[in-house]
N, C-alpha and C positions, 0 to 999 in steps of 0.2 A: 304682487298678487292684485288682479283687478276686483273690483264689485262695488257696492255702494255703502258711504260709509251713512249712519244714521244719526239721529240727532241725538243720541246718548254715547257717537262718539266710536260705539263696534263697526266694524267692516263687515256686508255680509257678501259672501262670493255670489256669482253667478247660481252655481251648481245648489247652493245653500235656498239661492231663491227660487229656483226650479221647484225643489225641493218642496220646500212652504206651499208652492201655488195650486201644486197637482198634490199633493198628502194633507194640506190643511195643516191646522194648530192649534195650540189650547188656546191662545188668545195672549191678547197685550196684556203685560203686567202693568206697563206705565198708564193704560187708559183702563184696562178692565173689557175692552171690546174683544171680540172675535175678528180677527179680520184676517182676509188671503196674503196680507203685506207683513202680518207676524210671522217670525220664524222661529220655530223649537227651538237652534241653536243659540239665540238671544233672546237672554227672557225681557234686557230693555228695550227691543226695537219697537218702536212707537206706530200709532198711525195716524200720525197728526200730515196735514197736505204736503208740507215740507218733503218728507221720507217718501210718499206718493210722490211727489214729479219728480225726485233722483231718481224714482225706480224706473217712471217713466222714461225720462232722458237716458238710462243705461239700456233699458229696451232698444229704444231708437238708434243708437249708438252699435246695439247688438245686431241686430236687424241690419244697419247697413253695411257694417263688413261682413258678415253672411253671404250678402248681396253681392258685394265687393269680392267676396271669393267665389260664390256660384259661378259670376260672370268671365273673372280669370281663368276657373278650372273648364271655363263652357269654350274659350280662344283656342286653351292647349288640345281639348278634344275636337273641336272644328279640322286644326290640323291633321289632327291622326286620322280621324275618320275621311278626312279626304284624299289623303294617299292611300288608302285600302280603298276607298271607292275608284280612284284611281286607275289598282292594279285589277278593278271587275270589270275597266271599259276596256284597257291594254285588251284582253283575250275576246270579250265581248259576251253578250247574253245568247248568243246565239244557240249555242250547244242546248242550253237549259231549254230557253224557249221554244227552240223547236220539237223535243221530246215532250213539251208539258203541252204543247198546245196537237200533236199528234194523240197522243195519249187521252186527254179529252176531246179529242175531237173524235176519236173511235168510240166514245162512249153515249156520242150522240148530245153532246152537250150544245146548246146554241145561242148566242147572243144577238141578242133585238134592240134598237130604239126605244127610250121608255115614249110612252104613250099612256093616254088618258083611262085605256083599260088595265094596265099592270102598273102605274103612280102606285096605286095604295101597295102593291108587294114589296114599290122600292121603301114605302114607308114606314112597312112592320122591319123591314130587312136594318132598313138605319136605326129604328129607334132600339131596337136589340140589341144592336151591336155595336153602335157609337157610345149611348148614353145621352147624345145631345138630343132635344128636339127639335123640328126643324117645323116652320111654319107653313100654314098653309100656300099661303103668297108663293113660299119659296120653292110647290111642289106643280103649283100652276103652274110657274116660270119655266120649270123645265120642260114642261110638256107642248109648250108655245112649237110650229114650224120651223122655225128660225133659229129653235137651237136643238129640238130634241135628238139631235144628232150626237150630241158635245156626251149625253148620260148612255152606257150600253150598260142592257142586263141580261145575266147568264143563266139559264134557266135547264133543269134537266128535263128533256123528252120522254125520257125510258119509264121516269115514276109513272103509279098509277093518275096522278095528278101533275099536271106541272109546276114544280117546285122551282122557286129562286134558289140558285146556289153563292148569285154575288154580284154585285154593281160596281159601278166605276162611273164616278158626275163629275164632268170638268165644266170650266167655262172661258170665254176668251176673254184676256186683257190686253187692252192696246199698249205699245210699246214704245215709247218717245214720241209719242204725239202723232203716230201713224198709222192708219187701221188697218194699212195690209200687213204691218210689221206687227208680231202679238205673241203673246205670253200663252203659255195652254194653262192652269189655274187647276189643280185636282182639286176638288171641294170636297169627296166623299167617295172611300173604299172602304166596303164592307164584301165577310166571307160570309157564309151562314155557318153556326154553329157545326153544325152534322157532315161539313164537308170541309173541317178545317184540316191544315197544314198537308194538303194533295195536289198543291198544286193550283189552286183556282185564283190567288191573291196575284200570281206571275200571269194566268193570262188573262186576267182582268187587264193589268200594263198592257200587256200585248194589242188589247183592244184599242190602246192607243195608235200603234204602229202600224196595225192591220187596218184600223176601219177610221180614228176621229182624223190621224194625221190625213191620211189621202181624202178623206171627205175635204179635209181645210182648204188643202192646195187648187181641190175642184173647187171650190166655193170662193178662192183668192186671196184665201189669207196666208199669209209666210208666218210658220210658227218656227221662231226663233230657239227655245228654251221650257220646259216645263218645271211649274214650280208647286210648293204644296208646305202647310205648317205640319208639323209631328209637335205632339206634347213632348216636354223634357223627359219626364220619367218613363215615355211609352218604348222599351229598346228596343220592344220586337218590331213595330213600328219602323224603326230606326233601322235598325239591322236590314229588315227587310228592303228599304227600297237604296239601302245602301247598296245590296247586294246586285240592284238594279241600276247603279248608274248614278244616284243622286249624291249629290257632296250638299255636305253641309255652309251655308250662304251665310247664317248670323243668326246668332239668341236674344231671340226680344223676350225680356223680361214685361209680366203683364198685361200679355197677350193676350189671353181668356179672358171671360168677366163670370162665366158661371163655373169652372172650373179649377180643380187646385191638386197640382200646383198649376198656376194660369202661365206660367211662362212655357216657351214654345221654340223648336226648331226652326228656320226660315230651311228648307233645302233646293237644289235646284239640280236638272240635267240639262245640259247646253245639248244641243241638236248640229 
């Protein structure tokens, strides 16, 4: 049995100290304190600093095979999910894609270049729907000539208004030190609420194949491969553009800095 033993000699388990830290306790008999380090099950466990940095060091201890298992059970599923992403490219997206993008496209749906007058729809659309906020810098950038090609947004015609239904922001990374050779970079895909799971999150991708790729190749760039992070615990996420071609590349642990859990999918589809 693991846990920490204290300076009066008891062993308290893990499960024991969980216990203690999230229910509390009457308090130290040996000091007379209240503290989160006494546990019910020991009335001698003390809290003098001694028993504080065992528990410390079992944390630390605990925390890194945690770690140590996230990161082995994240290799085994790297594999699995690449052989199912695998058997979606065997047959190809084709069939889906083209029903989803005919089917929106009879409904008059139409996707534009962001621009300095529809930025702020892309910005209520992400800040909805990501959780992240995005800076301003970062909203000027896209709207610059020279890229705002890279961001399409889909908007429905038919409302009485014209409504955003979904964005798609990439950006280019060079690739071995060569700028016509380049990485295409998703930064951000968002559905809107009201038009979820119909269809719009496949031909947002699409808007890659239909409009960013052949823009590139006019403009000179060879885009090799596209790549993009997914949070760990996001499946639908996952699922999603597994279903599209992507295999899983590598798990970086503390990836995020505003998010939790901060670790991250690397994924990729080779072109």
């Amino acid at each position: 049995m693991t846990g920490v033993m204290t300076a009066a000699g008891d062993l308290i388990t893990p499960r024991a100290l969980d216990k203690q830290r999230f229910m509390g306790s009457p308090g130290c008999t040996a000091c007379g304190r209240p503290s989160r380090f006494c546990c019910d099950m020991c009335n001698s466990f003390t809290c003098c600093e001694t028993d504080q940095k065992l528990i410390g060091d079992m944390d630390a201890k605990h925390t890194k095979a945690w770690t140590a298992h996230i990161s082995s059970h994240a290799r085994t599923l790297i594999t699995i999910w690449n052989e199912r992403a695998a058997r979606f490219l065997r047959y190809g997206p084709s069939i889906q894609s083209h029903l989803t993008r005919d089917r929106i496209e009879a409904h008059q749906y139409q996707a534009v270049n962001v621009s300095s007058t529809n930025v702020d729809d892309l910005r209520a659309l992400n800040d909805a729907r990501l959780g992240t906020p995005y800076s301003d810098a970062y909203y000027r950038e896209l709207t610059q000539p020279q890229v705002r090609w890279l961001t399409r947004l889909l908007y429905d015609h038919l409302s009485d208004r014209e409504e955003l239904c979904g964005a798609i922001s990439c950006c280019l990374e060079p690739k071995d030190g060569r700028s016509s050779s380049s990485t295409l970079y998703i930064n951000t895909l968002a559905v809107s609420s009201a038009v979820g799971r119909r269809g719009f999150g496949t031909r947002l991708v699409e808007e890659i194949f239909y409009s960013i790729l052949p823009e590139a190749r006019r403009r000179g760039h060879l885009i090799r491969d596209i790549r993009l992070h997914v949070r760990r615990n996001n499946t639908a996420a996952l699922s999603f553009y597994q279903r599209h071609g992507f295999m899983l590349l590598e798990y970086l642990e503390d990836y995020y800095d505003d998010l939790v859990p901060p670790d991250a999918f690397y994924m990729i589809r080779t072109l």
